[in-house]
C-alpha positions as CSV (number, residue, x, y, z in Angstrom):
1,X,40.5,-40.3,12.4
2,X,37.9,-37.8,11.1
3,X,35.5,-37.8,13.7
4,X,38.3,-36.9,16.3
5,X,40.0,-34.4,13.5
6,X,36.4,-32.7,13.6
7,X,36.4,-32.4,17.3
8,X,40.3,-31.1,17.3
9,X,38.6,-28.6,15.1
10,X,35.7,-28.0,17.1
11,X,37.8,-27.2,20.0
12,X,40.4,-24.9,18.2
13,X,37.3,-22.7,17.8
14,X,35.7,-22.5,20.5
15,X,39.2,-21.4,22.4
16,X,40.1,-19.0,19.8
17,X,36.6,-17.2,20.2
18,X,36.9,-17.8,24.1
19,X,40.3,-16.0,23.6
20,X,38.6,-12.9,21.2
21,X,36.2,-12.2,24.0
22,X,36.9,-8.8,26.1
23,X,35.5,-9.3,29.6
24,X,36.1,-6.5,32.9
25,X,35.2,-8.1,36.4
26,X,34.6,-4.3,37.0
27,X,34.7,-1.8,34.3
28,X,34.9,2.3,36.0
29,X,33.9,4.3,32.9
30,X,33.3,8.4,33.3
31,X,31.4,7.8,37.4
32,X,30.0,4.6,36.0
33,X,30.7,1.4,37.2
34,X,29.8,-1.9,35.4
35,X,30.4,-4.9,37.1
36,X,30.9,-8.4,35.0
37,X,31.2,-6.6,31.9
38,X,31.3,-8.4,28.3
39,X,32.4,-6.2,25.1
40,X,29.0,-7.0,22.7
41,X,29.9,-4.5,19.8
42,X,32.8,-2.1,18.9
43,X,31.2,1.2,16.8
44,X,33.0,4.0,15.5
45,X,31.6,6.2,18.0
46,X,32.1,4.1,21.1
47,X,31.6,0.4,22.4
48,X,28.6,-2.0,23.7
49,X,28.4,-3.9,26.5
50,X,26.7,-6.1,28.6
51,X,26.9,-6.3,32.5
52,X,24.8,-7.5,35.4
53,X,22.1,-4.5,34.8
54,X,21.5,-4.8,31.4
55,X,22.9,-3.5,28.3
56,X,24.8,0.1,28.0
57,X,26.8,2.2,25.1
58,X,29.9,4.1,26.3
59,X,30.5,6.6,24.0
60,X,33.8,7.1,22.7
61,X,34.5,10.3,24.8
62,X,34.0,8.5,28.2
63,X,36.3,5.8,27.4
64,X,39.5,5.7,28.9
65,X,42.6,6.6,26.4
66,X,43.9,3.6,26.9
67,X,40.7,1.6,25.4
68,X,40.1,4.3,22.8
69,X,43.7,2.9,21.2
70,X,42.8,-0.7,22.4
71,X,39.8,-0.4,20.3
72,X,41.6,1.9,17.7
73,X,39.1,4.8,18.0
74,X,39.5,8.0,16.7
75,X,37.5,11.4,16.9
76,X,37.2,12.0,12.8
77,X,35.8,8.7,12.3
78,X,33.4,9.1,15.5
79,X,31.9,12.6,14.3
80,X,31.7,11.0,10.7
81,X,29.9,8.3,12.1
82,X,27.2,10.8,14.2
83,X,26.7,12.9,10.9
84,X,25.6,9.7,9.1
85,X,23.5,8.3,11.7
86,X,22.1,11.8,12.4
87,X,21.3,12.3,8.6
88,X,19.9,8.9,8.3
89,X,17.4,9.3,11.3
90,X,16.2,12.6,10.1
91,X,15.6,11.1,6.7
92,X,13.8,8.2,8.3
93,X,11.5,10.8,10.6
94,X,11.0,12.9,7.5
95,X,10.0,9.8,5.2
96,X,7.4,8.7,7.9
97,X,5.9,12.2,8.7
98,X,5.4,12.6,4.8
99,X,3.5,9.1,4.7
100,X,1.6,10.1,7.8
101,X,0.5,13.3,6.1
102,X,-0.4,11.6,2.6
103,X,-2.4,9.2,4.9
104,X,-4.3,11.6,6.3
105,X,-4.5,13.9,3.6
106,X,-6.4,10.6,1.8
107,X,-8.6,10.0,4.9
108,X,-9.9,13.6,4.8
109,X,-10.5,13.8,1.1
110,X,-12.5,10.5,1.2
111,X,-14.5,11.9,4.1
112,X,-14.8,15.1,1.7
113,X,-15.9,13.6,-1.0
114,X,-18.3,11.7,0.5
115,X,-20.0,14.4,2.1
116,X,-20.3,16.8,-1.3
117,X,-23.7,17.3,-3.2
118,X,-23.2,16.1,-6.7
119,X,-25.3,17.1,-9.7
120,X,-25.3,16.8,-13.4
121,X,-22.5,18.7,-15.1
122,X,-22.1,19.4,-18.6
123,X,-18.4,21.1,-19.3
124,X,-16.2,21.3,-22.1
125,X,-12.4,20.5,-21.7
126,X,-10.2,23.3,-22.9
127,X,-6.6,21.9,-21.6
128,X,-5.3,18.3,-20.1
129,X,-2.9,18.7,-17.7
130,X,0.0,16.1,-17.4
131,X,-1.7,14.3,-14.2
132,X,-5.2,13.8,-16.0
133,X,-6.8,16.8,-14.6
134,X,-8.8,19.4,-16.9
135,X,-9.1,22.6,-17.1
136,X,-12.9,23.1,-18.5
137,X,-15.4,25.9,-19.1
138,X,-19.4,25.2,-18.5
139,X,-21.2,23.6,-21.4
140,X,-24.7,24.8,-22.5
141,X,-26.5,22.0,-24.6
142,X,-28.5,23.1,-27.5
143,X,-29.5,21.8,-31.1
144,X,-30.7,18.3,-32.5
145,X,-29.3,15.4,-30.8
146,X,-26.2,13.9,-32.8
147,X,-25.2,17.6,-33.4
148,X,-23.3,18.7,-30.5
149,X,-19.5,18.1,-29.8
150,X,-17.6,15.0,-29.3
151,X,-19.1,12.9,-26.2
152,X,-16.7,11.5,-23.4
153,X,-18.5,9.2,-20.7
154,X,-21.7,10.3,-21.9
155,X,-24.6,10.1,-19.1
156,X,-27.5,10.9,-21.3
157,X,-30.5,8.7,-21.4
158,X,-32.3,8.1,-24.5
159,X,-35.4,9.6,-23.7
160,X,-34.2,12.6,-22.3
161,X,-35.4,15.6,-24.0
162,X,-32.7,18.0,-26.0
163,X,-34.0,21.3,-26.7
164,X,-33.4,23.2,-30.0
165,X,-31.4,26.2,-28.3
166,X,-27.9,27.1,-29.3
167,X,-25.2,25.7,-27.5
168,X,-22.4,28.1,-25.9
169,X,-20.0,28.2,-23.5
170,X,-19.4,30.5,-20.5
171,X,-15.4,31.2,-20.9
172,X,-15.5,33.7,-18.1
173,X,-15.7,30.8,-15.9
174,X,-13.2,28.0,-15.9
175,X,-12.9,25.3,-13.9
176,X,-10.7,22.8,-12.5
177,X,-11.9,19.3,-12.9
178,X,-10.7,16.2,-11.3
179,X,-11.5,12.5,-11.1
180,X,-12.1,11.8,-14.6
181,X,-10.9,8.3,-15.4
182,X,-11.5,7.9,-18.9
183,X,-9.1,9.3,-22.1
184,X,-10.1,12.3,-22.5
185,X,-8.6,15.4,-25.0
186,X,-9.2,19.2,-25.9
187,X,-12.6,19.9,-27.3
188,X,-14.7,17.1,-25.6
189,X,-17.9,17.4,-23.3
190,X,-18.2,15.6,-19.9
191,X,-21.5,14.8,-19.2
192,X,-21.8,13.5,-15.4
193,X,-22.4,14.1,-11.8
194,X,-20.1,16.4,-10.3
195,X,-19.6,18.6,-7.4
196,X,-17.5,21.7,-5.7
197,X,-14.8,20.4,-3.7
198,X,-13.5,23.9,-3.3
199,X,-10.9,25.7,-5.0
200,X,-7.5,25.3,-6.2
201,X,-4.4,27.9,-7.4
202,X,-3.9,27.0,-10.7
203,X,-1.7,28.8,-13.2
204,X,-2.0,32.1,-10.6
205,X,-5.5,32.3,-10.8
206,X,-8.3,30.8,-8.3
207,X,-10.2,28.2,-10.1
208,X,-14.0,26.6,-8.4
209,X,-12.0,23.1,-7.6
210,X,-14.9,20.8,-9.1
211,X,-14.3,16.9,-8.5
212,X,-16.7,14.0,-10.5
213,X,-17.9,11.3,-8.1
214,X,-15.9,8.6,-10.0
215,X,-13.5,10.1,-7.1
């Protein structure tokens, strides 16, 4: 008995899907004519179906009245359904063309970088700025070893000479420094290789962009 009640169900099925499907011989559709038509998908906007050429979309305006209230279509839910697929598409193209422009923007700056002169730097950090970069004024080294200020990332080898001039600090001259990787606060030296990247609007002025070659 359950064998054949599985097969009775089987077959109950299959006839009630064969019964659901929505088939033209020839479907005339707005100077279009699809012959051996199938009905694949029903969307707010229109219908989907399949024919002896291929696949096609009718949209809900080229249907017939008669299949727009077969279907139960209606215009308000149609134009809904456009805004929202519009709005989702440009999202989608705007989402991509940002990640293709962070891309690139990454490729140039690694070419960049690659390509600058570095040299020995000595600043002095007078502001962090919430994304790690500094705003820092040159750094001229002077007095016994052990007595200048506090040393981030120092560079210094221990037989390089320090010379007993004063230390000062050029303030008419700040910089913007990125590419530091280390904690890092108000007050401290940087002591590395570094080089002009170019320059950057910071605060409304035009600061000498200078990167380290941690970047």
């Amino acid at each position: 008995m359950r064998p054949l009640f599985c097969i009775l169900i089987l077959l109950l099925v299959t006839h009630n899907a064969a019964a659901q499907e929505t088939t033209w011989p020839k479907l005339v559709v707005h100077n279009a004519t699809y012959h051996n038509a199938r009905l694949l998908k029903v969307e707010p906007d229109g219908i989907r179906i399949m024919h002896d050429t291929g696949a096609s979309k009718i949209e809900f305006e080229n249907l017939p009245t008669d299949l727009q209230q077969t279907f139960n279509l209606q215009p308000d839910q149609a134009i809904e359904h456009r805004t929202a697929l519009a709005k989702t598409r440009k999202e989608e193209f705007e989402n991509a063309e940002r990640i293709r422009k962070i891309l690139r923007k990454k490729e140039l700056e690694t070419v960049h970088f690659s390509q600058l002169k570095y040299r020995y730097m000595v600043v002095q950090i007078t502001h962090v700025y919430p994304d790690g970069s500094l705003l820092c004024h040159r750094y001229h080294e002077g007095g016994p070893v052990g007595e200048t200020a506090r040393v981030v990332n120092a560079l210094r080898k221990p037989c390089q000479r320090v010379y007993h001039v004063p230390s000062y600090v050029e303030w008419d001259k700040p910089l913007y420094v990125t590419g530091v990787k280390t904690h890092h606060a108000e007050g401290d030296i940087l002591r590395g290789r570094a080089a002009r990247a170019g320059s950057k609007e910071i605060d409304g002025r035009t600061l000498p962009w200078i990167v380290s070659q941690s970047n």
